[in-house]
C-alpha positions as CSV (number, residue, x, y, z in Angstrom):
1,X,-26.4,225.6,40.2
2,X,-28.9,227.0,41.6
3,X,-32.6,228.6,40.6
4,X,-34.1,231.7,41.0
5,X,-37.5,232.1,40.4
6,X,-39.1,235.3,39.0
7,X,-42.7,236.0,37.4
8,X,-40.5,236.1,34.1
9,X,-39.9,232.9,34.8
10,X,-37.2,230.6,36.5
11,X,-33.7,230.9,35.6
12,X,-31.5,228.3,36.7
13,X,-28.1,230.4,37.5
14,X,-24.1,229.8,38.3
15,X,-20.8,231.4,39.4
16,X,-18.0,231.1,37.1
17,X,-16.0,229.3,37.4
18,X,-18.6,226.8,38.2
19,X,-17.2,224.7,40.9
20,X,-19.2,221.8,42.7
21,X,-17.5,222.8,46.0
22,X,-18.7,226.1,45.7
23,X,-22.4,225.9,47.1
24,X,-22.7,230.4,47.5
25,X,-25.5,231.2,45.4
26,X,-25.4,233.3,42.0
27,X,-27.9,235.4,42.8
28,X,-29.1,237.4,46.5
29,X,-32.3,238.6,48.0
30,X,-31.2,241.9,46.7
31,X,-31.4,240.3,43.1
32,X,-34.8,239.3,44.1
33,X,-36.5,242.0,45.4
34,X,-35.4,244.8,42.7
35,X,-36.6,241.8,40.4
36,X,-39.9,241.7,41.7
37,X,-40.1,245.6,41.8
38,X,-39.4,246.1,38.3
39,X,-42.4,243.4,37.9
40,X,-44.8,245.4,40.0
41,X,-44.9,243.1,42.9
42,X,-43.8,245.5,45.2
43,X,-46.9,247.7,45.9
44,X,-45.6,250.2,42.9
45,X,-46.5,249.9,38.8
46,X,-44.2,247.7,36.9
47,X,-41.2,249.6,35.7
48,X,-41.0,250.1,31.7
49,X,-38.3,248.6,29.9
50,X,-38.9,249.5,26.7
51,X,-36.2,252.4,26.8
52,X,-32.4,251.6,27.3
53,X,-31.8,249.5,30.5
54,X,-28.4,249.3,32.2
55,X,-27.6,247.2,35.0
56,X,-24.7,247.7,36.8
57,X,-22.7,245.8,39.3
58,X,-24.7,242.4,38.1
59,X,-22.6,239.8,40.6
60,X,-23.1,236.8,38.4
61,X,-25.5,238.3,35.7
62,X,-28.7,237.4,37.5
63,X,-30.3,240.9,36.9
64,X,-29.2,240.9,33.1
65,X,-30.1,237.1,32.4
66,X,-33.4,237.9,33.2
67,X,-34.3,241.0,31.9
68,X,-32.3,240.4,28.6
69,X,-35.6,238.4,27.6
70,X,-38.2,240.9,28.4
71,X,-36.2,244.5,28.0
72,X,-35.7,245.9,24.6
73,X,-32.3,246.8,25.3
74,X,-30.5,245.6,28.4
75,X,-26.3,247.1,28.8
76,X,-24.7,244.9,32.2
77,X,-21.6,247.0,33.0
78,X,-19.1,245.2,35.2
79,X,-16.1,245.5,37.3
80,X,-15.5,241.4,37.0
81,X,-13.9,239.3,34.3
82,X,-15.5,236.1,36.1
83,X,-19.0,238.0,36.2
84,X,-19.3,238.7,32.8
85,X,-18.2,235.0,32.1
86,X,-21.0,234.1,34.3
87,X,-23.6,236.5,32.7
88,X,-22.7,234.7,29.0
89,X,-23.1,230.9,31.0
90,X,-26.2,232.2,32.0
91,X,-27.4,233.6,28.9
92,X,-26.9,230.7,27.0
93,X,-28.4,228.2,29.7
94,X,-31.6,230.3,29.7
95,X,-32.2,230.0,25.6
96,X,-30.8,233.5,24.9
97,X,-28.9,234.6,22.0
98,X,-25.1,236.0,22.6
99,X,-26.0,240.1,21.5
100,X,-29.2,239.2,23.7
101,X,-28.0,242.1,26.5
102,X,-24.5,244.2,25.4
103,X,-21.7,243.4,28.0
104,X,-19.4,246.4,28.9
105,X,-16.7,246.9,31.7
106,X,-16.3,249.7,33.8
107,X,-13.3,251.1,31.6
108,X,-15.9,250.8,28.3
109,X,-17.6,254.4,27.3
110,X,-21.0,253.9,29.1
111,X,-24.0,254.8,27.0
112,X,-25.3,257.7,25.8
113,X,-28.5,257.2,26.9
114,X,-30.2,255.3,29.9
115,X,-33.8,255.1,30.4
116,X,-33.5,252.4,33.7
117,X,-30.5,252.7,35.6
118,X,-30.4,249.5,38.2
119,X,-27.4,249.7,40.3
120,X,-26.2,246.6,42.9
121,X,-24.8,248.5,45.2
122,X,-20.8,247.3,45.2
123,X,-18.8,246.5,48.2
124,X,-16.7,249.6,46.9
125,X,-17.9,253.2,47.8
126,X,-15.4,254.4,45.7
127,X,-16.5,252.0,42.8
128,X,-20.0,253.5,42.6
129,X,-19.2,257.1,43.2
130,X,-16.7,256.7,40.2
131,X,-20.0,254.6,37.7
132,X,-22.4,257.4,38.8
133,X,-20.5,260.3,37.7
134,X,-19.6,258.2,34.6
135,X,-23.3,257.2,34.0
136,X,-24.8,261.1,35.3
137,X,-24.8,262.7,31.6
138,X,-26.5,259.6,30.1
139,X,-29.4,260.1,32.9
140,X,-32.6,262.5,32.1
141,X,-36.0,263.7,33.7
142,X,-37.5,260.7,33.1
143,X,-34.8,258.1,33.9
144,X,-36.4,255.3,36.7
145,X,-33.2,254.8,38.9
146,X,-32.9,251.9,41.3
147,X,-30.3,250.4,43.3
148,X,-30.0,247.5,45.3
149,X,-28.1,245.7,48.2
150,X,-28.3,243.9,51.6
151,X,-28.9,245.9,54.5
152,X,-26.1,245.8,55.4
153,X,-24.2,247.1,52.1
154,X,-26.3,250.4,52.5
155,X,-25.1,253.0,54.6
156,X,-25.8,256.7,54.8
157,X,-22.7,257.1,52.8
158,X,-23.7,254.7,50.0
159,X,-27.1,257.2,50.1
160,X,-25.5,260.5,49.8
161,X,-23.9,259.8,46.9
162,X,-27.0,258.8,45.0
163,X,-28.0,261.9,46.3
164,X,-25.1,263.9,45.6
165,X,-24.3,262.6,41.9
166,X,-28.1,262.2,40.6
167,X,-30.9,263.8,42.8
168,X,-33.0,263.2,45.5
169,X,-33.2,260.2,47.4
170,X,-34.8,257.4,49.5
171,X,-35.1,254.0,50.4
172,X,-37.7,251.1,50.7
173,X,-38.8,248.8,53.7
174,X,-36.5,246.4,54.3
175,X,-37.5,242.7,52.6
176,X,-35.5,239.3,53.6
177,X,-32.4,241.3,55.0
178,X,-32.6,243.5,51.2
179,X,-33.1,247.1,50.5
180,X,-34.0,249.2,47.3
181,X,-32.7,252.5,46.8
182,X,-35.0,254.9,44.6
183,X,-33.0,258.2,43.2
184,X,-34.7,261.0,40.9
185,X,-32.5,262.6,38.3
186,X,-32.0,266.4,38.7
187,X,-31.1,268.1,35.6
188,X,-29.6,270.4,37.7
189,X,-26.9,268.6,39.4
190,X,-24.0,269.3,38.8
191,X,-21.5,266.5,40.2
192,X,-18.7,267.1,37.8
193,X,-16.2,264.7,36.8
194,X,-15.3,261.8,38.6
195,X,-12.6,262.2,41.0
196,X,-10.6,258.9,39.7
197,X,-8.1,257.7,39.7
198,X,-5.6,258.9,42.7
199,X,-2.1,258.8,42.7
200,X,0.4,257.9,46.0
201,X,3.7,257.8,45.8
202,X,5.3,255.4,48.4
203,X,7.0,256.0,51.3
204,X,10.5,254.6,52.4
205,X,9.4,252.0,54.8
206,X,7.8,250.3,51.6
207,X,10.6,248.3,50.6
208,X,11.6,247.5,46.9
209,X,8.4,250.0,46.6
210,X,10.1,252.8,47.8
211,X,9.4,256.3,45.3
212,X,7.2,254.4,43.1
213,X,4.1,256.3,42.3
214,X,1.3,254.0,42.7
215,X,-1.9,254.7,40.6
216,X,-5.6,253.5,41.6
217,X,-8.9,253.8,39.7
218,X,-11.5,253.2,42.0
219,X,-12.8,250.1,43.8
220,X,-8.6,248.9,44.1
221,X,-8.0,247.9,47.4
222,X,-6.2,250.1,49.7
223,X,-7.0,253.1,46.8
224,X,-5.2,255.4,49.0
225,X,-2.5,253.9,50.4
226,X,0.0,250.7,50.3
227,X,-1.9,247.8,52.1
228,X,0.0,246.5,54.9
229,X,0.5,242.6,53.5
230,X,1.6,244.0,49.9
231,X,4.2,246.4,52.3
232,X,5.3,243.4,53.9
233,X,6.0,241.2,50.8
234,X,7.8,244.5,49.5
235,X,10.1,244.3,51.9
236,X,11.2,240.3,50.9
237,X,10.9,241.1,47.4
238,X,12.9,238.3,45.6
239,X,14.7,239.1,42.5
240,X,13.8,238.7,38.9
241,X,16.6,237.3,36.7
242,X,17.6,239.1,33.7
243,X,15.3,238.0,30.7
244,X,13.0,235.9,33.6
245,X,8.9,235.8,33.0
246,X,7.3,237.6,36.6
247,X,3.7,237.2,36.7
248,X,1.8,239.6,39.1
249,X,-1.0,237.8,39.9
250,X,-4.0,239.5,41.4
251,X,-2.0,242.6,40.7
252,X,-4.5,245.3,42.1
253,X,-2.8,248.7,41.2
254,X,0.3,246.2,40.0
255,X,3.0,247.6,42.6
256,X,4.5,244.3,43.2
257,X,5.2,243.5,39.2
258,X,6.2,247.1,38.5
259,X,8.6,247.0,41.7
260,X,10.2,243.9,40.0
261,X,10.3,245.6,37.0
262,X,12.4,248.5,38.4
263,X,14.9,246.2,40.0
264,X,15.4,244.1,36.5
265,X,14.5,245.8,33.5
266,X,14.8,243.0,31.4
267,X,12.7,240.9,33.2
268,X,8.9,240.6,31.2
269,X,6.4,241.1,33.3
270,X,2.4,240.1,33.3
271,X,-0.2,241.4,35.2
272,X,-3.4,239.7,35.9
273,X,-6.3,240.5,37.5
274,X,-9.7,239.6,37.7
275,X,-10.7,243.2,38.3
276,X,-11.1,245.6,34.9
277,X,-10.2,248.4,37.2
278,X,-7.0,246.8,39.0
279,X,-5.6,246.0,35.2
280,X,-6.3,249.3,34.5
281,X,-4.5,250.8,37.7
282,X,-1.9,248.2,37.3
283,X,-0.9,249.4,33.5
284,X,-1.1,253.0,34.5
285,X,1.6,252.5,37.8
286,X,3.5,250.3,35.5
287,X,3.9,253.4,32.9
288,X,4.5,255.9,35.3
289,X,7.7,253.6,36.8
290,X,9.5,251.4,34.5
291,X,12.5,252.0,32.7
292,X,12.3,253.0,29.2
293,X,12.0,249.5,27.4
294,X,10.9,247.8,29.8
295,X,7.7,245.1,28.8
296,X,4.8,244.3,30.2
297,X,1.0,242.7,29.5
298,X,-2.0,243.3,31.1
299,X,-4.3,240.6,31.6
300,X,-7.9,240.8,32.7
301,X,-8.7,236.9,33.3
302,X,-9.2,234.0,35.6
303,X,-6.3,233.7,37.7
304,X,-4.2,232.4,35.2
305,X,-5.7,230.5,32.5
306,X,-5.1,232.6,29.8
307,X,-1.2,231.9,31.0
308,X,0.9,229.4,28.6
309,X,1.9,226.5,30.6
310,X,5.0,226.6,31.9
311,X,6.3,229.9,30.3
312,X,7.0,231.6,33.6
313,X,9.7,231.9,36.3
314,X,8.3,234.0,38.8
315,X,4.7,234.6,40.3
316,X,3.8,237.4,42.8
317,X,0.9,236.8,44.5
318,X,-1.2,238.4,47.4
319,X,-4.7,236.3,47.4
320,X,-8.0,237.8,48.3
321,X,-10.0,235.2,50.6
322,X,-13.2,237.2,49.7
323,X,-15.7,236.9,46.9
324,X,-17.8,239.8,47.0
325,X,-19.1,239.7,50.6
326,X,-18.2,235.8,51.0
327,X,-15.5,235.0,52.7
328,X,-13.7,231.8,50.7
329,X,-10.2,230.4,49.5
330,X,-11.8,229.3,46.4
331,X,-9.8,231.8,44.6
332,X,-6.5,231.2,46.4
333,X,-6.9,227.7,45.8
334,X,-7.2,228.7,41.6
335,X,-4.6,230.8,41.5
336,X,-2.1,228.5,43.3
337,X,-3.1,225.7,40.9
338,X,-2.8,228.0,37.9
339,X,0.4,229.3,38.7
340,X,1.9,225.7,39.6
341,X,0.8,224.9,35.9
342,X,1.9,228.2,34.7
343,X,5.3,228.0,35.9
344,X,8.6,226.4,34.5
345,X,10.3,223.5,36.5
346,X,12.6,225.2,39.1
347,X,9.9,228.3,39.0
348,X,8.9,230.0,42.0
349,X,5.4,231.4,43.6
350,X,5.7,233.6,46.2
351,X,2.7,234.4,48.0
352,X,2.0,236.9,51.0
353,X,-1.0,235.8,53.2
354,X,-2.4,236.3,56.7
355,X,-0.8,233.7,59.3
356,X,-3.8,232.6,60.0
357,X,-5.2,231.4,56.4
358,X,-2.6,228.1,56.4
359,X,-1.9,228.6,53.0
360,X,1.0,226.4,53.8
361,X,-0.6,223.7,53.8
362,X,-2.1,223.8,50.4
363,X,1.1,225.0,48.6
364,X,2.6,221.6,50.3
365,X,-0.2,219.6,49.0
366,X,0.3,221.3,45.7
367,X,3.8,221.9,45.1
368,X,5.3,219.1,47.3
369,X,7.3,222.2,49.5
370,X,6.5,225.3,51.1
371,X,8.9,227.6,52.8
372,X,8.8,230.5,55.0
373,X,10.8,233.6,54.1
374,X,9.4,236.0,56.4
375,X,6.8,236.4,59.0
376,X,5.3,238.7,61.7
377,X,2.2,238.6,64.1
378,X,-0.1,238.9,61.2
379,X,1.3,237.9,57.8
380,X,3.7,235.4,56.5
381,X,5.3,235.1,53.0
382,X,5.7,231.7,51.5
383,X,7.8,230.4,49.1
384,X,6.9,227.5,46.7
385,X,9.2,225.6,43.9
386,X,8.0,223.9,41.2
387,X,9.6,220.6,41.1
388,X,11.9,219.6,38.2
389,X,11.3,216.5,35.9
């Protein structure tokens, strides 16, 4: 836990899962300086926020947590499962009531109307060019919009869309390696609709993902092509067993599961992401391949805890090692410990990882085994059974 202090007050914040190995912070400078901007610390007038504020892209719900006790009406829309956990942790550790700020995903209708737009600025381009067209109608003259993000998470690109989508643009000094971006609405932009999702259909070196047509809304990784370690594992895909449970876990646009899908029909298959926008790719590529019949669920979650314990044969997995813009195996190391409680006796996980992450070495710790299938210079896939009784 750590605290960030405000002239609202001090909040004492977390990540979620809260893990006492995990000492990155739940809030930035970023955080911090639009904080003290909309608080008039900054050189300019405090910011009203007596209209409708939305804040979106809130990391861990630091922005909302505070301004849910001093805004009239506060809306956090987020990309992240374990975010909006972390916003309702952090709500309730600061004294606030649950409807105290409304908590929407990016698949949710935005709202109609938005008097303060504050945007962290997300590691995605492609993420924020898709919430500004979405939010653009709900903008007007008098709409104070402000963005946020390190230094280095602003680029010229980053500013041309704000300047593109809802009018003109600039930034502020730079403040403890953080950077506001201020945008005026112009009525008379006219962005159009957003451009997401995309479609790709797979070429034949992609293994047991040849011909699929792979759908991604945006922020998926890879949005416009097959990323080389999913390729890989492609290529070693096992084989479900007729009537088998195959998780896809961390599905992104859900290729893997919908690949196993294809090859047994009668195989149920869940995918699971952390991401609203990856369950939402994964459900659309899963439609637009499987057989007729074929089942599936879609699962936005932490890793997979909302996964019966051991009610599953099969997990696909291709880790991230980032958290944002932290590098960490925190969430590798979750989803291998859910999926070894997830799985049956005699279950499998194969996982595809760079060479140089040793996730070897964990699964052997975890699972008591750890094979190699396949390797090359940069990737290996790994193989882990769940001991019987």
């Amino acid at each position: 836990m750590n605290r960030l202090s405000t002239s609202w007050g001090a909040y004492d914040l977390t990540r979620f899962p809260e893990d006492p190995r995990d000492q990155l912070r739940a809030w930035s400078a970023a955080d911090a300086y639009l904080l003290r901007h909309l608080a008039g610390e900054e050189e300019a007038a405090a910011v009203g926020l007596d209209g409708a504020v939305a804040v979106v892209g809130d990391r861990w719900g630091a922005l909302t947590t505070v301004l849910a006790g001093h805004a009239r009406a506060v809306v956090q829309i987020t990309d992240s499962f374990l975010a909006q956990r972390a916003t309702r942790a952090n709500l309730a550790r600061a004294g606030l009531a649950e409807d105290a700020a409304q908590l929407l995903t990016t698949r949710d209708a935005p709202p109609p109307r938005v008097d303060v737009l504050l945007v962290r600025v997300p590691k995605s381009l492609a993420l924020l060019e898709d919430q500004l067209h979405r939010l653009a109608p709900a903008l007007h003259e008098g709409t104070v919009v402000v963005g946020a993000g390190m230094v280095t998470e602003i680029h010229t690109s980053t500013l041309d869309l704000f300047e593109r989508i809802v009018g003109p643009t600039r930034t502020s000094l730079a403040r403890q390696k953080a950077r506001l971006i201020f945008s005026t609405p112009d009525p008379s932009r006219a962005p159009g609709p957003s451009p997401w999702p995309r479609r790709h259909v797979l070429d034949a070196d992609s293994g047991a993902g040849a011909g699929l047509t792979a759908v991604n809304h945006a922020g998926i990784f890879c949005a416009d092509r097959l990323d080389i370690g999913t390729r890989f594992l492609l290529k070693h895909l096992p084989r479900a067993r007729a009537g088998a449970h195959v998780v896809d876990l961390g599905c992104g646009n859900g290729v893997l599961g919908t690949a196993a899908s294809v090859a047994e029909p009668d195989a149920a298959v869940t995918f699971v992401d952390e991401s609203f926008q990856a369950v939402a790719s994964a459900e659309a590529t899963f439609r637009a391949n499987a057989a007729e019949g074929a089942t599936a669920e879609f699962v936005a979650g932490d890793a997979l805890a909302a996964v019966p314990a051991e009610s599953v044969d099969l997990v696909l997995n291709n880790p991230p090692f980032h958290s944002h813009q932290a590098t960490t195996d925190a969430t590798a190391r979750r989803m291998f410990g859910g999926a070894r409680a997830a799985l049956r006796p005699g279950g499998e996980l194969w996982v595809i990882g760079n060479r140089h992450l040793g996730y070897h070495i964990r699964l052997r710790k975890l699972f008591g085994n750890a094979e190699v299938v396949a390797s090359d210079p940069k990737f290996v896939v790994l193989r882990a059974v769940k001991g019987c009784r």
